[in-house]
Residue frames relative to the residue before (quaternion, step in Angstrom):
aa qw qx qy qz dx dy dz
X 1.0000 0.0000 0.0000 0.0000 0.00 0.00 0.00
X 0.6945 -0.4247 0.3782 0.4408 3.51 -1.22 0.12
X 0.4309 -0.7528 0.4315 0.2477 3.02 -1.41 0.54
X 0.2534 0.7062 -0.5742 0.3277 3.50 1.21 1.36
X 0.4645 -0.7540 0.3861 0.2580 3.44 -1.03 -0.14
X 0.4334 0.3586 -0.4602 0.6869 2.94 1.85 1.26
X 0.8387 0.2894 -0.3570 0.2923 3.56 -0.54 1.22
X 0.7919 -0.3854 -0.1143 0.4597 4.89 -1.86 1.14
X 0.3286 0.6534 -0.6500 0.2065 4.32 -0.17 0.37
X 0.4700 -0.6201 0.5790 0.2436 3.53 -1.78 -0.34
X 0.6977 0.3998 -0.2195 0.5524 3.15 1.58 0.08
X 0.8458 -0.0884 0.1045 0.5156 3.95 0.50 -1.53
X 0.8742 0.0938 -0.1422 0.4547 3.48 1.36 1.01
X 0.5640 -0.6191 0.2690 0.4756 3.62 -0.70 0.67
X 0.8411 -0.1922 0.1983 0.4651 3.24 -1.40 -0.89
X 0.4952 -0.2190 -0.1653 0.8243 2.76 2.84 -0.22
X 0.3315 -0.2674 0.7247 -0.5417 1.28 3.65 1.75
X 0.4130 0.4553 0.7563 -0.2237 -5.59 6.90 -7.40
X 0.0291 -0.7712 0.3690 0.5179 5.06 -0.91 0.81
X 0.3159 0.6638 -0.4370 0.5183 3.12 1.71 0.94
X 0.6721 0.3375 -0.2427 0.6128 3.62 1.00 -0.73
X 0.5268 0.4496 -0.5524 0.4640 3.73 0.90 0.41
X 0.8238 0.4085 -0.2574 0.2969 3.02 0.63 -0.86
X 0.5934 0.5596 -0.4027 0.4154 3.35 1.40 0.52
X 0.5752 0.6771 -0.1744 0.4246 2.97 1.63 -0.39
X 0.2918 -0.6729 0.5451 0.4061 3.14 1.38 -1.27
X 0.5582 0.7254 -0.4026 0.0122 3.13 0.47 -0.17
X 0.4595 0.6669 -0.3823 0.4449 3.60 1.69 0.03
X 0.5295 0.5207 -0.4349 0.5092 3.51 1.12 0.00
X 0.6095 0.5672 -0.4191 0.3621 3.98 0.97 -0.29
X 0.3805 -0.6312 0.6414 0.2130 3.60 -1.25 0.74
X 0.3000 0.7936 -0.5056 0.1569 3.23 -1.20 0.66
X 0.8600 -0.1252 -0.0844 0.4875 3.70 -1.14 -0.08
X 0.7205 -0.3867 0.4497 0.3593 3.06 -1.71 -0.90
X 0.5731 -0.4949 0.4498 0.4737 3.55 -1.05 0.04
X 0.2116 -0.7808 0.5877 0.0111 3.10 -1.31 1.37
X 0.3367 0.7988 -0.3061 0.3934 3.42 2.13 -0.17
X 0.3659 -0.5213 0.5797 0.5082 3.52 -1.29 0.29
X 0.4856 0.6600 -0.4828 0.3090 3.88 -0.16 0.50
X 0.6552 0.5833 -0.3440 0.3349 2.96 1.64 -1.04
X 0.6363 -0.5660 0.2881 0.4379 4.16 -0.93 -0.27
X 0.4935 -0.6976 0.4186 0.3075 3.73 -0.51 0.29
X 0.5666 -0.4990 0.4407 0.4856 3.71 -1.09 0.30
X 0.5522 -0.6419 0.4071 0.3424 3.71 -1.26 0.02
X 0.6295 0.5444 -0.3637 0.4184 3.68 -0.50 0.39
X 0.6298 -0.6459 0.1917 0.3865 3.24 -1.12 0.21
X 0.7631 0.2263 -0.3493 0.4944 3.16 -1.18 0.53
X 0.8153 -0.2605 0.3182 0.4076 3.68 0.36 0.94
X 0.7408 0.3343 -0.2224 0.5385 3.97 0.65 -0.99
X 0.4118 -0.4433 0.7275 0.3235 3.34 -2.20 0.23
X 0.2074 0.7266 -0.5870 -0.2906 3.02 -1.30 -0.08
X 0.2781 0.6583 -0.5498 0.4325 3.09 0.80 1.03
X 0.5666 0.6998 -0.3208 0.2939 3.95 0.92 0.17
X 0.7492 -0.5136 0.2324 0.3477 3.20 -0.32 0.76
X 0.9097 0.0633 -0.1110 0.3950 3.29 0.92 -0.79
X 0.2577 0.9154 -0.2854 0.1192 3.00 2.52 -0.31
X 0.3719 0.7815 -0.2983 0.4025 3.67 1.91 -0.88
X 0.8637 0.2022 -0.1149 0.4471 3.55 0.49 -1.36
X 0.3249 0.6943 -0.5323 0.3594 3.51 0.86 0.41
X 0.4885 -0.6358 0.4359 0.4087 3.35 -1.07 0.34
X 0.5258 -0.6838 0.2683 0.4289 3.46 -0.93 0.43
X 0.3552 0.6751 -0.4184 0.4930 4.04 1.12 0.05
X 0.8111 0.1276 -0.2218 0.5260 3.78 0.15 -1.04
X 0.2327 0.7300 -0.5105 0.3903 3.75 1.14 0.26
X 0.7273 0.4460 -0.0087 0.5216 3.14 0.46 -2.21
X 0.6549 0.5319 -0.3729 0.3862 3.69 0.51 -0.97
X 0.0167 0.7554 -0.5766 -0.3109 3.34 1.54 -1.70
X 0.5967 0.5511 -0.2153 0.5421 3.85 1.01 -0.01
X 0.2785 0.7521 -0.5961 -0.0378 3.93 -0.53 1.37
X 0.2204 -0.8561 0.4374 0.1649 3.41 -0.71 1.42
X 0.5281 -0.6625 0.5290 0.0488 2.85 -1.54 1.18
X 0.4677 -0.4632 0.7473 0.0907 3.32 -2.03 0.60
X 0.5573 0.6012 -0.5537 0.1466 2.79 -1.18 0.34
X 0.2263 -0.7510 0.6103 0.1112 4.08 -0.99 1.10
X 0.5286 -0.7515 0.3864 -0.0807 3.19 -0.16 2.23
X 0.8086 0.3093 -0.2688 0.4222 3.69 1.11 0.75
X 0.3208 0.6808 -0.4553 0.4757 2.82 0.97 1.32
X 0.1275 -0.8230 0.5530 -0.0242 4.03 0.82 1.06
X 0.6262 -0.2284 -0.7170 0.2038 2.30 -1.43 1.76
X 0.5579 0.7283 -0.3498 0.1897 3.51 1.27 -0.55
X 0.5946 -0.4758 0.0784 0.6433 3.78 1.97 -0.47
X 0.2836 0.6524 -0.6891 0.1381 3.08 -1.11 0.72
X 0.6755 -0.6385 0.3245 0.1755 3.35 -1.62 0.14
X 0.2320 -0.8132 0.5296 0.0661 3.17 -1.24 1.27
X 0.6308 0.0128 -0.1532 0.7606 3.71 0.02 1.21
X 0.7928 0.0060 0.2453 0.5579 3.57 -0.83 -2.23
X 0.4641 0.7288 -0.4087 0.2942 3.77 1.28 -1.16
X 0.1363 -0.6810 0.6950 0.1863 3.27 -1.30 0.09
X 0.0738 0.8989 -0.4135 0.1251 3.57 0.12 0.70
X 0.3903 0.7246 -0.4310 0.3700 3.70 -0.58 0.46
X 0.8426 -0.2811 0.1854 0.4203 3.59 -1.54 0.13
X 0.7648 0.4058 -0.1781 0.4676 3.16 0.57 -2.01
X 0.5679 0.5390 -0.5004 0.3696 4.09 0.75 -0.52
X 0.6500 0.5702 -0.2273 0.4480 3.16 0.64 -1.82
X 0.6148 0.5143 -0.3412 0.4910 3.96 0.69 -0.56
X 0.8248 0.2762 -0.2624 0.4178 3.35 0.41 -1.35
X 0.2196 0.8105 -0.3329 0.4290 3.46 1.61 -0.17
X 0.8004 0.3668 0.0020 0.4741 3.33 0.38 -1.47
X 0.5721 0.5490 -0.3590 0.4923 3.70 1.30 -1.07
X 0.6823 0.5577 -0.2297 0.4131 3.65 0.79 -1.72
X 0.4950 0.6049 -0.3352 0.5261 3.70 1.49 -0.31
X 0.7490 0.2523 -0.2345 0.5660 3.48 0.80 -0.70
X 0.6241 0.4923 -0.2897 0.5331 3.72 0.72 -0.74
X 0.4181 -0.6676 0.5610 0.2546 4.20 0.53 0.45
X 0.7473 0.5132 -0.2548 0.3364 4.15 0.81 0.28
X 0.3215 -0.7495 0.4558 0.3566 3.44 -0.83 0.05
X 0.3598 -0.6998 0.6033 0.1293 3.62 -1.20 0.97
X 0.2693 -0.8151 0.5004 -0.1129 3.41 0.06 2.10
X 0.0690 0.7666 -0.6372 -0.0395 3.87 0.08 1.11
X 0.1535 -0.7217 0.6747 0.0184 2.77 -1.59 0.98
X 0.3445 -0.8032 0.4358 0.2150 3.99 -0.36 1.00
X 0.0704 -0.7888 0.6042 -0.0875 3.54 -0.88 1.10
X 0.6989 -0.4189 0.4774 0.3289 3.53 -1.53 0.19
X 0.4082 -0.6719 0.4633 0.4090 4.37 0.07 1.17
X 0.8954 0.1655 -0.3058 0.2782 3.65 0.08 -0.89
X 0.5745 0.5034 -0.5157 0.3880 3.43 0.80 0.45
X 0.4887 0.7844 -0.3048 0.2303 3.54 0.99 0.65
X 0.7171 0.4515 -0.2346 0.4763 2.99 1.57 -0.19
X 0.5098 0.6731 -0.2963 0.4462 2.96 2.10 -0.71
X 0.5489 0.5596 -0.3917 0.4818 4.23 1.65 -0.66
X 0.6359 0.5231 -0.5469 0.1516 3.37 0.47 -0.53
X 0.7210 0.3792 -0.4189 0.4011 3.85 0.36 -0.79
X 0.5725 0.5370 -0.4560 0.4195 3.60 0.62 0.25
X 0.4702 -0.7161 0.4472 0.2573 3.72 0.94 0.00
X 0.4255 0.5386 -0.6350 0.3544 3.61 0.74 1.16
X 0.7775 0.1281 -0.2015 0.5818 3.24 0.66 -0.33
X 0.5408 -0.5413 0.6131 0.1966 3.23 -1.73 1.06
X 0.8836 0.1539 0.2388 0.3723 3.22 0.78 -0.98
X 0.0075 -0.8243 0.5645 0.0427 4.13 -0.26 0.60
X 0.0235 0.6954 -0.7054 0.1355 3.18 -1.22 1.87
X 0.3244 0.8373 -0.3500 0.2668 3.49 -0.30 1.84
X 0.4337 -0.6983 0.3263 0.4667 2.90 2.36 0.15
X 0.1830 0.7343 -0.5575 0.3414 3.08 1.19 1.26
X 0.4704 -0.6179 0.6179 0.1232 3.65 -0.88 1.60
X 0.2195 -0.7605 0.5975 0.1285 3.57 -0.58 0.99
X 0.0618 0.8622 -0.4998 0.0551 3.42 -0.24 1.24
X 0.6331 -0.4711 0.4580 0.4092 4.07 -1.03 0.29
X 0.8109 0.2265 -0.2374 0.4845 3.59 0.89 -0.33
X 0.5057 0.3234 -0.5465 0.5840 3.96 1.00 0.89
X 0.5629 0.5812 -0.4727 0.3492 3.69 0.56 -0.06
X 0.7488 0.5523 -0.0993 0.3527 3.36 1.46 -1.32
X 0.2166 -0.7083 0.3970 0.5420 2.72 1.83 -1.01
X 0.4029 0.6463 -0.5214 0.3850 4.31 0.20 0.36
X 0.3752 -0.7086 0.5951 0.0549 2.91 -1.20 1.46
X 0.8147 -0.4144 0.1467 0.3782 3.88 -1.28 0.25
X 0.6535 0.4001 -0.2129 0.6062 3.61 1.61 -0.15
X 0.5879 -0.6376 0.3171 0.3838 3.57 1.16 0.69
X 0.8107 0.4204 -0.3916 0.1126 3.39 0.91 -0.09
X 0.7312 -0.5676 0.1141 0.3607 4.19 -0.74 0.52
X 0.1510 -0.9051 0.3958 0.0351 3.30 -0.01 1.18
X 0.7114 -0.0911 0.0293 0.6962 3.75 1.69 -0.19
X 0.7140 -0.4462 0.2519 0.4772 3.61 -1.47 0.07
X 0.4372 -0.6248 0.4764 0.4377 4.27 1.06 -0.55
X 0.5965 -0.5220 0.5643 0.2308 3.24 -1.80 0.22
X 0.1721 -0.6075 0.7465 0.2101 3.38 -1.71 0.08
X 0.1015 -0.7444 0.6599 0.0083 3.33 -0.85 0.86
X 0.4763 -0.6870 0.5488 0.0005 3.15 -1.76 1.27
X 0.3140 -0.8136 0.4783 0.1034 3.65 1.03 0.98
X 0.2489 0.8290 -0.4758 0.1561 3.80 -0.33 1.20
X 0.7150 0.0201 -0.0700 0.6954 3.61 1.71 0.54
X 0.3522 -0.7343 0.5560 0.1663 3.28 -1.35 1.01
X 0.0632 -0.7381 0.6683 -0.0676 3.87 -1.11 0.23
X 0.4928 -0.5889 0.6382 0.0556 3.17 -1.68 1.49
X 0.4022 -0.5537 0.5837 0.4370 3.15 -1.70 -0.65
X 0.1645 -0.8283 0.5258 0.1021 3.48 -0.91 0.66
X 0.2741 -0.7535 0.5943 0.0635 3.80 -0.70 1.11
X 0.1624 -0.7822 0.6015 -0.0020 2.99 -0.36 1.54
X 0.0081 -0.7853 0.6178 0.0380 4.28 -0.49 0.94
X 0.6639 -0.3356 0.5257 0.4126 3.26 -1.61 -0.04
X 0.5469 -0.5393 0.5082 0.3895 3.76 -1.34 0.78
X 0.7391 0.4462 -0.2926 0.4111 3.01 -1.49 0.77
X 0.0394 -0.8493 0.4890 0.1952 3.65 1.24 -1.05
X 0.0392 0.9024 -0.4202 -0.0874 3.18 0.90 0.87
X 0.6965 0.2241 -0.3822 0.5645 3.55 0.97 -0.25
X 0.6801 -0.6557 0.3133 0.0968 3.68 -0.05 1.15
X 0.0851 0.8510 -0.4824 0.1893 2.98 1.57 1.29
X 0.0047 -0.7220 0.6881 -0.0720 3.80 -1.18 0.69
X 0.7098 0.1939 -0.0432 0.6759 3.89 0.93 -0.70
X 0.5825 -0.5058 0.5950 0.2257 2.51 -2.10 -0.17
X 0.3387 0.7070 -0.3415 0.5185 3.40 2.26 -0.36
X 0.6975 0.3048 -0.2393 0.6027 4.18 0.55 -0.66
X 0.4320 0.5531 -0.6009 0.3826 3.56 0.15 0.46
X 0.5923 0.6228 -0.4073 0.3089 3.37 1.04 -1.37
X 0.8167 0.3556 -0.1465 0.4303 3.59 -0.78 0.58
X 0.6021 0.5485 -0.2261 0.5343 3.85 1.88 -0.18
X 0.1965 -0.6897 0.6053 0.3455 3.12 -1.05 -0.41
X 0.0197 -0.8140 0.5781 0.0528 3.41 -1.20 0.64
X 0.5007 -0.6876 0.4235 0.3116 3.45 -1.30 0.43
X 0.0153 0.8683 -0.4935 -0.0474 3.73 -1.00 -0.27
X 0.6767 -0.5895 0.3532 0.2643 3.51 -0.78 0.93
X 0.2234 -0.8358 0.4712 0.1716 3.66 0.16 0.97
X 0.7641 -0.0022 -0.1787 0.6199 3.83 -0.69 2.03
X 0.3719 0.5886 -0.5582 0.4513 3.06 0.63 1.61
X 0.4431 -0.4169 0.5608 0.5617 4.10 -0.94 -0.91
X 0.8088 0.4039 -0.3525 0.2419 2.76 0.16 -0.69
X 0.4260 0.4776 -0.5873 0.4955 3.87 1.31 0.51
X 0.6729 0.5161 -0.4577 0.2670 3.67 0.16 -0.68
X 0.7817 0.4330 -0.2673 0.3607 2.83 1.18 -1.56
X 0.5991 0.4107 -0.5173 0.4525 4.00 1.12 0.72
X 0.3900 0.6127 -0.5582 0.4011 3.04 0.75 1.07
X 0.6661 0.6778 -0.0979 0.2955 2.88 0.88 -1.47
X 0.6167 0.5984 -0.0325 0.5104 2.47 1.87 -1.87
X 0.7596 0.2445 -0.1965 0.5697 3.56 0.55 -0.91
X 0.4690 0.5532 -0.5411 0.4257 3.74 0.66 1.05
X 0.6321 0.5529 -0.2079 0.5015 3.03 1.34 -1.08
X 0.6060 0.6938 -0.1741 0.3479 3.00 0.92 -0.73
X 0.7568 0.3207 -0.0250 0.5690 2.83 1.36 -1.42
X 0.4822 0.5772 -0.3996 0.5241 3.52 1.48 -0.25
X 0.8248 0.3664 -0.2057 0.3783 3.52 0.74 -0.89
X 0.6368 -0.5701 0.3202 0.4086 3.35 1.14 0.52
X 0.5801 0.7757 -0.1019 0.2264 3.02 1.31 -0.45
X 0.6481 -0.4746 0.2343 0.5476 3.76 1.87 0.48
X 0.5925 -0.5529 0.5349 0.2390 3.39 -0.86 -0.02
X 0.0297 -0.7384 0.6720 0.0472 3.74 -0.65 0.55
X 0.1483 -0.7336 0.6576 0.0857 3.40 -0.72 1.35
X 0.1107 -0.7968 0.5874 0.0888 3.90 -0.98 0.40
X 0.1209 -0.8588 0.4979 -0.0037 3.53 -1.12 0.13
X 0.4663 -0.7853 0.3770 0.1543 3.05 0.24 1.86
X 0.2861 0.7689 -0.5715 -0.0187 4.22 -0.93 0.27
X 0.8906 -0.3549 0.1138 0.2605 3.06 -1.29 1.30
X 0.7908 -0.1391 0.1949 0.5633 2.52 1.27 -2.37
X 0.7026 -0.3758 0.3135 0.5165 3.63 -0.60 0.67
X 0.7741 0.5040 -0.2551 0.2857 3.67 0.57 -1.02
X 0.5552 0.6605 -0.1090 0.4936 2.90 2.06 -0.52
X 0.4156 0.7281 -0.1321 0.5288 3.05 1.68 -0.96
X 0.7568 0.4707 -0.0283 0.4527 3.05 0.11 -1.92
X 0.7857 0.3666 -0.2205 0.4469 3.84 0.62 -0.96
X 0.4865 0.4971 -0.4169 0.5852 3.54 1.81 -0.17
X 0.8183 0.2238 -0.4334 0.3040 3.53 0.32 -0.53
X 0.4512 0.7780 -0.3311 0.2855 3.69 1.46 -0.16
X 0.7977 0.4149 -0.0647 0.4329 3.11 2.14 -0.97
X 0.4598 -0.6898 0.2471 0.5017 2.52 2.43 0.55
X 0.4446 0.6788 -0.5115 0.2827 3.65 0.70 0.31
X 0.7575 0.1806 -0.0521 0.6252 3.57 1.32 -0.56
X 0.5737 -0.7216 0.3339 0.1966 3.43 -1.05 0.69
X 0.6440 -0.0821 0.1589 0.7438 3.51 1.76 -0.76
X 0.4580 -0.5854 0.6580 0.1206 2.84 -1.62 0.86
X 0.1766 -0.6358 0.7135 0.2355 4.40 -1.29 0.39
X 0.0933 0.6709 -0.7285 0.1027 3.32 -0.94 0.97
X 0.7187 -0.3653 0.4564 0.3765 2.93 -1.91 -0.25
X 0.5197 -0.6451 0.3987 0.3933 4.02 -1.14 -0.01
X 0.5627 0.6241 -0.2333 0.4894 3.15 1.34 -0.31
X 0.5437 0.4084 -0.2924 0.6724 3.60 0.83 -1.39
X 0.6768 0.6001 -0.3663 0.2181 3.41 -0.41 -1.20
X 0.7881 0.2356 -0.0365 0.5676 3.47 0.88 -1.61
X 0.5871 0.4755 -0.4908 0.4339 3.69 1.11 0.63
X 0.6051 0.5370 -0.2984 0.5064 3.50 1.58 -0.31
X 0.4619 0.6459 -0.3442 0.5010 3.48 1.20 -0.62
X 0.5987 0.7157 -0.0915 0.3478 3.53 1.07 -2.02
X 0.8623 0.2366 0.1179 0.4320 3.16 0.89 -2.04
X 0.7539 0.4393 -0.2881 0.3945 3.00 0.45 -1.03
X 0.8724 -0.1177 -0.2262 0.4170 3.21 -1.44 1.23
X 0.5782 -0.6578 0.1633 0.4543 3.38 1.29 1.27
X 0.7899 -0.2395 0.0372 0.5634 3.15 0.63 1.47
X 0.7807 0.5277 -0.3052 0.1372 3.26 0.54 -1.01
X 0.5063 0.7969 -0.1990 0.2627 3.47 1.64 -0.49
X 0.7801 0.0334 0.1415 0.6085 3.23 1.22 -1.51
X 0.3070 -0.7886 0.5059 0.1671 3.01 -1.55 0.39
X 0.1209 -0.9039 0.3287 0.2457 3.89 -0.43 -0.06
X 0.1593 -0.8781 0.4178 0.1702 3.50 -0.72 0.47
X 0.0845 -0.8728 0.4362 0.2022 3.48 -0.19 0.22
X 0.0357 -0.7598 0.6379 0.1204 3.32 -1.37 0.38
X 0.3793 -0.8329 0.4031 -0.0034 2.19 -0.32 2.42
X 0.5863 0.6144 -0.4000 0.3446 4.06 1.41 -0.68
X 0.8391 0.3465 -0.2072 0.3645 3.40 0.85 0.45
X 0.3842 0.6759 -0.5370 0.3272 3.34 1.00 1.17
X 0.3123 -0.7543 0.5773 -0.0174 2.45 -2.19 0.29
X 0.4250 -0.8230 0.2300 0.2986 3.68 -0.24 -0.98
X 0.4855 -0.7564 0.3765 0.2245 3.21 -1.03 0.91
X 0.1105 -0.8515 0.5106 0.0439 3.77 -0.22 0.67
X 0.3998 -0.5247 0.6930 0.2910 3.94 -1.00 0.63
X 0.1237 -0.7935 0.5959 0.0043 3.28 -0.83 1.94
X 0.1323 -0.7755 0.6162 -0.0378 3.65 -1.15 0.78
X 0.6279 -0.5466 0.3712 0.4113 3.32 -1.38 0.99
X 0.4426 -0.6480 0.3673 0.4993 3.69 -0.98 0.94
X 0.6442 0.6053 -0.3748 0.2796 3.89 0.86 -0.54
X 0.7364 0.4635 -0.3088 0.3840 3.23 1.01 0.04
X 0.2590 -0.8588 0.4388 0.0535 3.14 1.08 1.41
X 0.6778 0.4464 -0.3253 0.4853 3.76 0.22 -2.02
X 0.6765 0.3454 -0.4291 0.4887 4.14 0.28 -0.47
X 0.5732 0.4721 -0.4479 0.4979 3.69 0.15 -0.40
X 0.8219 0.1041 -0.3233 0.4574 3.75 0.01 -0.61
X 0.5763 0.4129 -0.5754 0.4080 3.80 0.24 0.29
X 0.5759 0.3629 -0.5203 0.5157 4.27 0.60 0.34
X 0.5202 0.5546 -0.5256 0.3816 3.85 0.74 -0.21
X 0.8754 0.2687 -0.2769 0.2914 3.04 0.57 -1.47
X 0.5159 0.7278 -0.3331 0.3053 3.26 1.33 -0.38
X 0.6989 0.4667 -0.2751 0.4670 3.17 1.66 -1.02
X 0.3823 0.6247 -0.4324 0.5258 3.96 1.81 -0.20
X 0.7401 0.5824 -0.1733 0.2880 3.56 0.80 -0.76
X 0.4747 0.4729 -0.2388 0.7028 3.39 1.88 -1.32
X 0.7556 0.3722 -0.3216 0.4327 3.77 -0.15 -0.73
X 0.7382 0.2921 -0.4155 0.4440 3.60 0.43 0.15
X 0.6474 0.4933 -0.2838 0.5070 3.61 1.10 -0.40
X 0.5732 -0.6940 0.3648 0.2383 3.97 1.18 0.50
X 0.4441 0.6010 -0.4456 0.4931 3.76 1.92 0.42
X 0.5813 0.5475 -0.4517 0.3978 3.40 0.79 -0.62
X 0.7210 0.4431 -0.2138 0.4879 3.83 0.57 -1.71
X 0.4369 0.6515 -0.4397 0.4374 3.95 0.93 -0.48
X 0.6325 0.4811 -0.2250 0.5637 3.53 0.31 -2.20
X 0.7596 0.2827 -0.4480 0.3773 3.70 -0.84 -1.14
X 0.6445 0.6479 -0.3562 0.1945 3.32 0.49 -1.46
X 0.6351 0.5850 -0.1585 0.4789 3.71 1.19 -1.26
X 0.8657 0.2536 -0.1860 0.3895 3.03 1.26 0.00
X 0.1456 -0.8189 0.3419 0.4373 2.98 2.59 0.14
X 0.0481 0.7207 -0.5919 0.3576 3.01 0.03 1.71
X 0.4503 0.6998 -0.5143 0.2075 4.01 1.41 -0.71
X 0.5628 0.7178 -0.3819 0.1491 3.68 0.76 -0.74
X 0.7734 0.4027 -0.0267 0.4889 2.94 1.59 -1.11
X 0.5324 0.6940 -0.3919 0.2850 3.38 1.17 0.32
X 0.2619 -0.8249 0.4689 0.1762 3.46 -1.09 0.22
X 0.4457 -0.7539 0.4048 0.2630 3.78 -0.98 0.07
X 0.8649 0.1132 -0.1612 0.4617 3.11 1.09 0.62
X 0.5415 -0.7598 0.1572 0.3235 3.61 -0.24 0.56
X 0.2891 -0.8308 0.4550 0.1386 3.62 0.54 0.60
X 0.0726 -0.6412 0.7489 0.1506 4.28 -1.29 0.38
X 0.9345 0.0666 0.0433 0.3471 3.24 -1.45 0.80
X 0.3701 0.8275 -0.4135 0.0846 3.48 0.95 0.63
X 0.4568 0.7663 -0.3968 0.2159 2.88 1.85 -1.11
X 0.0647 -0.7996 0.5031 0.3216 3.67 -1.08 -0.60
């Protein structure tokens, strides 16, 4: 999630934090990418890789050989990825989709549980984490939601920006515009996201400012989230701006939710990697410098009106 302090991290933000949240959303009714599944086909050559690709040179020499780099990533988080039938499909596939075009490999998602995702990388299940993971100063560090050090952190490759997004009940019936009118509500929130911290945060403020009590209520998944506030059990949902206003979009053909964004506080999401594996960290830099000048990068977002959140150039470790 972004690196505000309302939005998906384990420390200061959400994803900038659903196949339950697909299915509140509607979102299996959406057409869209390619298979992102180990089902999907492999680059050509041997072992799975090109290496006749453009950048296949700077890969490390393991996923060279592997021709195969496997991903992280917790599939319910529409438009950003989740699953269509078996597909995994969505912004972040379609992105890496394109990267693996220049990189001579295939990017192998494999769905998992959001917060135990960053914690696989130095164990080698994942090569890699693509999940709308808010690049923050504490997943870089390795510090968990109370500052203190839980492993060595991530480097993260910075490849789209994102707000916080207040998902309400249609209608907005209790006239949500901020995160300021939370003060006094309860709301719901993705559990090991930013956005659980940041209703922490939130209902200090809250309470510093005289200003009601914010009660909050941690769930597995985004989709969970969403059905507390659908049944009026919670006032809004923190998501991402993107997730936020494609669920708004879809779900129960529009008619279910609404979405707000506050846009004064985004940030970015980055494809996070063990910090030791540097040579992979800069061959997705450059690969992603590459989709964005060759018009795959703006294609992917585009298919999902995703343009809001794109950027022009690849960034390491910007978040803060």
């Amino acid at each position: 999630m972004t690196a505000s302090t309302t939005r998906r991290t384990t420390a200061s933000k959400s994803r900038i934090a659903a196949v339950g949240a697909i299915a509140v959303a509607g979102a299996l009714l959406v057409t869209g990418c390619g298979d992102q599944t180990k089902k999907g086909s492999a680059p050509e050559s041997s072992g799975g890789a090109s290496k006749s690709a453009p950048l296949f040179s700077k890969l490390p020499a393991n996923i060279q050989k592997a021709g195969v780099i496997k991903v992280g990533t917790d599939a319910t988080y529409a438009p950003m990825e989740f699953k269509q039938g078996e597909k995994i499909v969505g912004i972040d596939p379609d992105i890496a989709d394109a990267l693996g075009k220049q990189l001579g490999v295939k990017f192998e998602f494999t769905s998992g549980t959001f917060d135990t995702l960053l914690g696989a990388l130095p164990t080698g299940r994942y090569d890699a984490v693509m999940s709308s993971v808010s690049d923050t100063k504490a997943r870089q560090q390795g510090l968990d939601k109370d500052g203190k050090k839980t492993g060595t952190g991530v480097d993260f490759v910075d490849y789209y920006t994102a707000s916080t997004g207040i998902l309400v009940k249609k209608g907005n019936p209790e006239g949500i515009k901020s995160t300021d009118d939370l003060c006094g509500k309860k709301i719901a929130v993705q559990r090991g996201t930013t956005y659980e911290q940041a209703a922490k945060d939130l209902a200090a403020k809250c309470k510093a400012d005289g200003k009601g009590e914010l009660a909050f209520e941690p769930y597995a998944t985004d989709a969970e989230a969403q059905t507390r506030v659908k049944a009026g059990g919670a006032v809004a949902d923190l998501n991402d701006s993107p997730v936020a206003a494609y669920i708004a979009q879809t779900a129960g053909g529009g008619a279910d939710f609404e979405a707000v964004a506050n846009k004064s506080d985004a940030g970015p999401f980055g494809i996070a990697v063990d910090k030791k594996n540097t040579q992979l960290r800069d061959a997705l830099a450059a690969a992603l410098d590459a989709v964005i000048a060759d018009g795959t990068y703006k294609t992917a977002i585009d298919k999902w009106g995703g343009a809001q959140g794109a950027v022009t150039k690849a960034a390491i470790n910007g978040g803060s």
